[in-house]
C-alpha positions in Angstrom: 61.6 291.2 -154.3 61.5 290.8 -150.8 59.5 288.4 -148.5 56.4 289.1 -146.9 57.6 288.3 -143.9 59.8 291.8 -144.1 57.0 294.7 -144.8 55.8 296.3 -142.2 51.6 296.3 -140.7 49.1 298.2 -142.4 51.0 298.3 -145.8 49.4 297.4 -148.7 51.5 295.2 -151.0 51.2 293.2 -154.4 52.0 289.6 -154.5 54.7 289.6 -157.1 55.6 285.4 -156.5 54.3 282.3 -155.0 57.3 280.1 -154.2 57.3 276.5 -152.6 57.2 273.1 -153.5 54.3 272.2 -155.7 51.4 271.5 -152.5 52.8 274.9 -150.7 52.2 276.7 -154.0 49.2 275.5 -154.3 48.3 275.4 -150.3 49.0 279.1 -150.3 46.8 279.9 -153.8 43.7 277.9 -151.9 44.5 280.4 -149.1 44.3 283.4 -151.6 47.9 284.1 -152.3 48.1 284.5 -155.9 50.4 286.7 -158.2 48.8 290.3 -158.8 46.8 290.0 -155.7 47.2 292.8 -152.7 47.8 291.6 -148.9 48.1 293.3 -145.8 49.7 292.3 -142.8 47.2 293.2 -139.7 49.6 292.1 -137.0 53.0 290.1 -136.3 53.5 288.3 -133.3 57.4 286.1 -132.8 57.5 286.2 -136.9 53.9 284.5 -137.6 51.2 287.2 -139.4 47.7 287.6 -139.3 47.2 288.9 -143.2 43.8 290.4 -145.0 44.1 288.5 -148.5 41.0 288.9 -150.5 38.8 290.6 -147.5 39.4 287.5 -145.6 41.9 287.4 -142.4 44.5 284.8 -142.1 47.4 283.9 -139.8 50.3 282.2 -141.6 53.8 281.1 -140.2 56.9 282.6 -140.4 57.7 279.6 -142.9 54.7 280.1 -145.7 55.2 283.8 -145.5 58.8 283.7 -146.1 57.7 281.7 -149.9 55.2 285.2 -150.6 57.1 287.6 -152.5 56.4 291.5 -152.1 
C-alpha cells in the first residue's frame, strides 16, 4: 500500500484504505474517498493534489492525502 501522495498524475488508482482519526475518516468519505473507489490525481503543486474522485475535482493537502491508501 502506498500513499496517494506517491502515484504519479493521470494514473488511475483504487482506494484500498481511509486512515485518520475518526472526523478525517469521515472528512475524507464526505469528500468521496471511500475504499473500492478510483481517484486520479490531475495535478501536484509543493505536495498538495487536485484529485477527480467520483467525476468531481478536488484539491487536498499533502496531510489528508498522505491518510489515502493506493
Amino acid at each position: 500500500m502506498l500513499p496517494l501522495t506517491m502515484a504519479q498524475p493521470g494514473e488511475i488508482n483504487s482506494i484500498i484504505h481511509v486512515g485518520g482519526n475518526a472526523e478525517t475518516k469521515k472528512h475524507l468519505e464526505d469528500l468521496g474517498f471511500h475504499v473500492g473507489g478510483t481517484v486520479q490525481i490531475v495535478s501536484e503543486i509543493n505536495g498538495n493534489l487536485i484529485v477527480n474522485v467520483k467525476d468531481t475535482r478536488i484539491a487536498i493537502d499533502r496531510t489528508l492525502a498522505s491518510k489515502i491508501g493506493i
